[in-house]
N, C-alpha and C positions, 0 to 999 in steps of 0.2 A: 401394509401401506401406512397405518398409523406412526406406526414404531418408528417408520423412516423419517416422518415428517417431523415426531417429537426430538429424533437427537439431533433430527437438523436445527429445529427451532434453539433448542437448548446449547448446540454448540455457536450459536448465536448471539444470545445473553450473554457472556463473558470471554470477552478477546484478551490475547492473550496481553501481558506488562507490555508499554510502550518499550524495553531494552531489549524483548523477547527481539521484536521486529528488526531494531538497532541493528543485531550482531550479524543476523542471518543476514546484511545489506555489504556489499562488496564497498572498497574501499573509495572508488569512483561514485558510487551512489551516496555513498556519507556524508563526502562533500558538496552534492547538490541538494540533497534534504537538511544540510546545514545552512546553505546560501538561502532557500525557499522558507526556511524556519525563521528568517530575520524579515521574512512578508507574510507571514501569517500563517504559513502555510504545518499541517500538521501529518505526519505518517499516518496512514490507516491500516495497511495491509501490505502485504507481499505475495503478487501473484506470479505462480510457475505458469510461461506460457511456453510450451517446444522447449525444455530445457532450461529456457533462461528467466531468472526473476526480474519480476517487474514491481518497482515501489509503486506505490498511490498513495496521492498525496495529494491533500484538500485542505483551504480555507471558504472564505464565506463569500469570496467571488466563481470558483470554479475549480477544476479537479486539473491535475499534472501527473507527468505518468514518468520514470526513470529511469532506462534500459541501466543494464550491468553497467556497461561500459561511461555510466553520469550521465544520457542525452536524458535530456529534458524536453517533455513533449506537452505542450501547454494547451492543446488541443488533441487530447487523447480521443479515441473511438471506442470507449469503454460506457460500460453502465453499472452504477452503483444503486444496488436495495437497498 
């Protein structure tokens, strides 16, 4: 049990280059993490949910969520550690 909790920890610590995120984002999602970038807004991650990636996207008002297809969900149902 320890060993799980340490590479979780440790894969934790160091996420991956902000371009790692970039590439793996379909071409509809680039340009609304581009639009959300001119309000402050910053990529965090890319979560696989059923198949499809989901961007998350955060400034210092609140969190946004960006199916494949660019929809922008400005009151996502997600939780962030």
């Amino acid at each position: 049990m320890q060993l799980q909790k340490q590479a979780y920890d440790e894969r934790r610590e160091e996420p991956p280059e902000p371009s790692v995120w970039w590439q793996k984002l379909s071409l509809a999602q680039k340009f609304s993490v581009g639009t959300l970038g001119k309000f402050g807004y910053e990529l965090l991650f890319i979560r696989n949910d059923k198949g499809r990636s989901i961007a998350v996207l955060s400034n210092n008002t609140g969190t946004v969520t960006i199916t494949e297809d660019g929809e922008i969900n400005g009151s996502p149902d997600i939780v962030i550690r």
